[in-house]
N, C-alpha and C positions, 0 to 999 in steps of 0.2 A: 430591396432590389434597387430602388429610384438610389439609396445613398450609393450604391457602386456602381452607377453609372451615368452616364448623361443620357438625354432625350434620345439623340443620335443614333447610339449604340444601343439602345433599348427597343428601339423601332427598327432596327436594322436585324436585333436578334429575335425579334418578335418575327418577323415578317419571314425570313429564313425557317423556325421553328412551326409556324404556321403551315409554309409551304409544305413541309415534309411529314410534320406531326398533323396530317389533317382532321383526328376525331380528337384534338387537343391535350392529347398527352404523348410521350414517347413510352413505347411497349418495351424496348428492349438493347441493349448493349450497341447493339449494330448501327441502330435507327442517330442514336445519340451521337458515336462514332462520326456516322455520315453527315449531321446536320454540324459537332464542330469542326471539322473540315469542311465544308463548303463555308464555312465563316472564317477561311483561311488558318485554322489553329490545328497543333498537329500533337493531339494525346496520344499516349501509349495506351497501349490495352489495359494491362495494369491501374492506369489512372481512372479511365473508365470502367473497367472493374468498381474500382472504390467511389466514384463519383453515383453509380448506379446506385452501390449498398448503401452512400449516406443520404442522398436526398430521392432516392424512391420511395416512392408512398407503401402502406401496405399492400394495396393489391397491384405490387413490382411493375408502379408507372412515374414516371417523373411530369410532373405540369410543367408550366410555362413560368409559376414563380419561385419553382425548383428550378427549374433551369436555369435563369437569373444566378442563383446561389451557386448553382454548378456552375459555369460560368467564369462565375467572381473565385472560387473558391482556385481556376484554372490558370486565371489571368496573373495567380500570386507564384503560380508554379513557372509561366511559362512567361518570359521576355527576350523577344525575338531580335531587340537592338542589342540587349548585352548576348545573345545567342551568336549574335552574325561578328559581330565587335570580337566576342574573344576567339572564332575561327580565323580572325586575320593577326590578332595579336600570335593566336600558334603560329604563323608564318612570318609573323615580324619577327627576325633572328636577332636583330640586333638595338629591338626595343625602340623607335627612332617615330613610330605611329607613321611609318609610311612602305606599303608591298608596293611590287614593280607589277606595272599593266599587265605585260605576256604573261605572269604568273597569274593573276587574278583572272584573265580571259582564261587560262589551259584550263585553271579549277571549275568556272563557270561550265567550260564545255566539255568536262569529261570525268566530271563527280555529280554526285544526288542527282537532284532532279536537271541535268544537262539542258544547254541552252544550245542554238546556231548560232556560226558566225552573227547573224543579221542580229541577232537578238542583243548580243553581247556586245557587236559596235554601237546599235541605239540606246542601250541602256550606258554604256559610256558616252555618248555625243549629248542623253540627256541629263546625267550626270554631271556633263564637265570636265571630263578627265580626258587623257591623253591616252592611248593604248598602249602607246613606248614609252611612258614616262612612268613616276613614280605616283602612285595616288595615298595620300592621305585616308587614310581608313576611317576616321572617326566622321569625316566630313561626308564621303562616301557613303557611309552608311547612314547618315541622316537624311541626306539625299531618299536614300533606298526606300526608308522607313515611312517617310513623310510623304502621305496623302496627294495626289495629283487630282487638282481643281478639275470637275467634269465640265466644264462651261467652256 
Protein backbone atom coordinates (compact mmCIF):
# COMPACT_ATOMS: atom_id res chain seq x y z
CA UNK A 1 0.00 0.00 0.00
CA UNK A 2 2.69 2.62 1.68
CA UNK A 3 4.89 1.70 -1.89
CA UNK A 4 1.96 3.45 -4.04
CA UNK A 5 1.52 6.10 -2.31
CA UNK A 6 2.71 8.91 -0.19
CA UNK A 7 1.89 9.70 3.45
CA UNK A 8 -0.51 12.39 1.96
CA UNK A 9 -2.70 10.51 -0.05
CA UNK A 10 -2.75 7.68 2.26
CA UNK A 11 -4.18 9.87 5.02
CA UNK A 12 -6.40 11.55 2.80
CA UNK A 13 -7.84 8.11 1.58
CA UNK A 14 -7.92 6.78 4.97
CA UNK A 15 -9.84 9.51 6.47
CA UNK A 16 -12.44 9.62 3.40
CA UNK A 17 -12.88 5.58 3.54
CA UNK A 18 -13.26 5.90 7.23
CA UNK A 19 -15.78 8.53 7.09
CA UNK A 20 -18.08 6.54 4.93
CA UNK A 21 -16.93 2.91 5.66
CA UNK A 22 -17.79 3.43 9.39
CA UNK A 23 -17.64 -0.54 10.61
CA UNK A 24 -14.28 -0.42 8.48
CA UNK A 25 -15.04 -2.28 5.46
CA UNK A 26 -16.95 -1.37 2.43
CA UNK A 27 -20.20 -3.80 1.84
CA UNK A 28 -20.95 -3.15 -1.51
CA UNK A 29 -20.57 -1.81 -5.20
CA UNK A 30 -22.29 1.61 -4.34
CA UNK A 31 -20.59 2.34 -1.04
CA UNK A 32 -17.04 2.13 -3.07
CA UNK A 33 -18.72 4.10 -6.09
CA UNK A 34 -19.53 6.87 -3.63
CA UNK A 35 -16.37 6.93 -1.38
CA UNK A 36 -14.02 7.12 -5.12
CA UNK A 37 -15.88 9.95 -6.18
CA UNK A 38 -15.89 12.07 -3.18
CA UNK A 39 -11.92 11.65 -3.64
CA UNK A 40 -12.60 13.38 -6.79
CA UNK A 41 -12.12 10.11 -9.21
CA UNK A 42 -14.71 9.07 -11.62
CA UNK A 43 -14.97 4.97 -12.37
CA UNK A 44 -17.35 3.41 -14.48
CA UNK A 45 -19.54 0.77 -13.23
CA UNK A 46 -17.75 -1.63 -15.10
CA UNK A 47 -14.47 -0.69 -13.33
CA UNK A 48 -16.10 -1.20 -10.04
CA UNK A 49 -17.65 -4.19 -10.94
CA UNK A 50 -14.09 -5.73 -11.30
CA UNK A 51 -12.40 -3.62 -8.53
CA UNK A 52 -15.15 -5.19 -6.18
CA UNK A 53 -14.59 -9.05 -7.66
CA UNK A 54 -10.73 -8.70 -7.39
CA UNK A 55 -9.99 -7.22 -4.10
CA UNK A 56 -13.21 -8.30 -2.09
CA UNK A 57 -12.49 -10.54 0.69
CA UNK A 58 -14.53 -13.62 0.84
CA UNK A 59 -17.39 -12.55 2.88
CA UNK A 60 -17.89 -9.70 -0.39
CA UNK A 61 -16.19 -6.66 1.76
CA UNK A 62 -13.22 -4.68 0.75
CA UNK A 63 -10.93 -3.33 3.79
CA UNK A 64 -9.01 -0.35 4.01
CA UNK A 65 -5.80 -2.24 2.72
CA UNK A 66 -7.84 -3.43 -0.22
CA UNK A 67 -8.85 -0.34 -0.94
CA UNK A 68 -5.31 1.05 -1.17
CA UNK A 69 -4.81 -1.84 -3.87
CA UNK A 70 -8.12 -0.70 -5.54
CA UNK A 71 -6.99 2.47 -5.63
CA UNK A 72 -3.65 2.00 -6.98
CA UNK A 73 -4.84 -0.49 -9.31
CA UNK A 74 -7.46 2.90 -10.60
CA UNK A 75 -4.86 5.47 -10.50
CA UNK A 76 -3.08 3.15 -13.63
CA UNK A 77 -6.46 3.31 -15.41
CA UNK A 78 -7.37 6.86 -14.87
CA UNK A 79 -4.96 10.21 -15.75
CA UNK A 80 -6.95 13.22 -15.62
CA UNK A 81 -4.07 15.55 -17.03
CA UNK A 82 -3.66 13.39 -20.14
CA UNK A 83 -7.77 12.92 -19.87
CA UNK A 84 -8.28 16.89 -20.13
CA UNK A 85 -4.94 17.49 -22.39
CA UNK A 86 -6.20 15.15 -25.16
CA UNK A 87 -10.08 16.99 -25.00
CA UNK A 88 -8.32 20.15 -26.14
CA UNK A 89 -5.81 18.62 -28.48
CA UNK A 90 -9.46 17.17 -30.28
CA UNK A 91 -10.14 20.90 -30.51
CA UNK A 92 -6.81 21.95 -31.58
CA UNK A 93 -7.41 21.74 -35.45
CA UNK A 94 -4.51 22.75 -36.43
CA UNK A 95 -2.00 20.96 -34.06
CA UNK A 96 -0.37 24.47 -32.76
CA UNK A 97 -1.10 23.39 -28.67
CA UNK A 98 -3.12 26.48 -28.51
CA UNK A 99 -7.57 26.67 -28.42
CA UNK A 100 -9.19 30.19 -28.58
CA UNK A 101 -10.69 31.56 -25.01
CA UNK A 102 -14.66 31.92 -26.37
CA UNK A 103 -14.28 28.26 -27.32
CA UNK A 104 -12.88 26.89 -24.14
CA UNK A 105 -15.44 29.21 -21.97
CA UNK A 106 -18.65 27.93 -24.51
CA UNK A 107 -17.26 24.04 -23.62
CA UNK A 108 -16.92 24.96 -19.93
CA UNK A 109 -20.52 26.31 -19.83
CA UNK A 110 -22.52 24.17 -21.90
CA UNK A 111 -20.82 20.44 -21.80
CA UNK A 112 -20.33 17.78 -18.70
CA UNK A 113 -20.39 18.98 -15.70
CA UNK A 114 -21.24 23.00 -16.82
CA UNK A 115 -19.76 25.96 -15.03
CA UNK A 116 -21.32 30.03 -14.77
CA UNK A 117 -20.02 32.71 -16.31
CA UNK A 118 -18.49 33.68 -12.72
CA UNK A 119 -16.83 30.37 -12.58
CA UNK A 120 -15.27 30.34 -15.76
CA UNK A 121 -13.95 34.19 -15.65
CA UNK A 122 -12.19 33.17 -12.11
CA UNK A 123 -10.86 30.00 -13.20
CA UNK A 124 -9.38 32.04 -16.24
CA UNK A 125 -8.15 35.23 -14.03
CA UNK A 126 -6.61 32.39 -11.86
CA UNK A 127 -5.13 30.68 -14.59
CA UNK A 128 -3.77 33.48 -16.37
CA UNK A 129 -5.22 33.54 -19.39
CA UNK A 130 -7.06 36.02 -21.43
CA UNK A 131 -10.82 35.01 -22.41
CA UNK A 132 -10.35 36.57 -26.00
CA UNK A 133 -7.16 35.29 -26.58
CA UNK A 134 -5.66 32.11 -27.35
CA UNK A 135 -4.58 29.85 -24.42
CA UNK A 136 -1.91 27.41 -24.54
CA UNK A 137 -3.41 24.23 -23.40
CA UNK A 138 -0.61 22.29 -22.00
CA UNK A 139 0.14 25.28 -19.66
CA UNK A 140 -3.48 25.49 -18.76
CA UNK A 141 -3.98 22.37 -17.79
CA UNK A 142 -1.15 22.24 -15.44
CA UNK A 143 -2.39 25.23 -13.93
CA UNK A 144 -5.77 23.10 -13.61
CA UNK A 145 -4.22 20.09 -12.22
CA UNK A 146 -1.96 21.53 -9.79
CA UNK A 147 -2.97 21.63 -6.07
CA UNK A 148 -3.83 25.21 -4.74
CA UNK A 149 -1.87 26.00 -1.31
CA UNK A 150 -4.67 26.10 1.47
CA UNK A 151 -2.77 28.66 3.54
Amino acid sequence: MARYFNQSDIDLFKECFFFHARRGYIKDEEELTLIMRSLAYSPTRTEITAYFGKHGKAEGRIDFASFLDTMHDHCQVENVQREITAGFEAHDNYKRGYVSGPEVKHILMNMGEKLNKHEVDRLFHDAHVQPHGQIQYQDFVHTLVTPMPDY
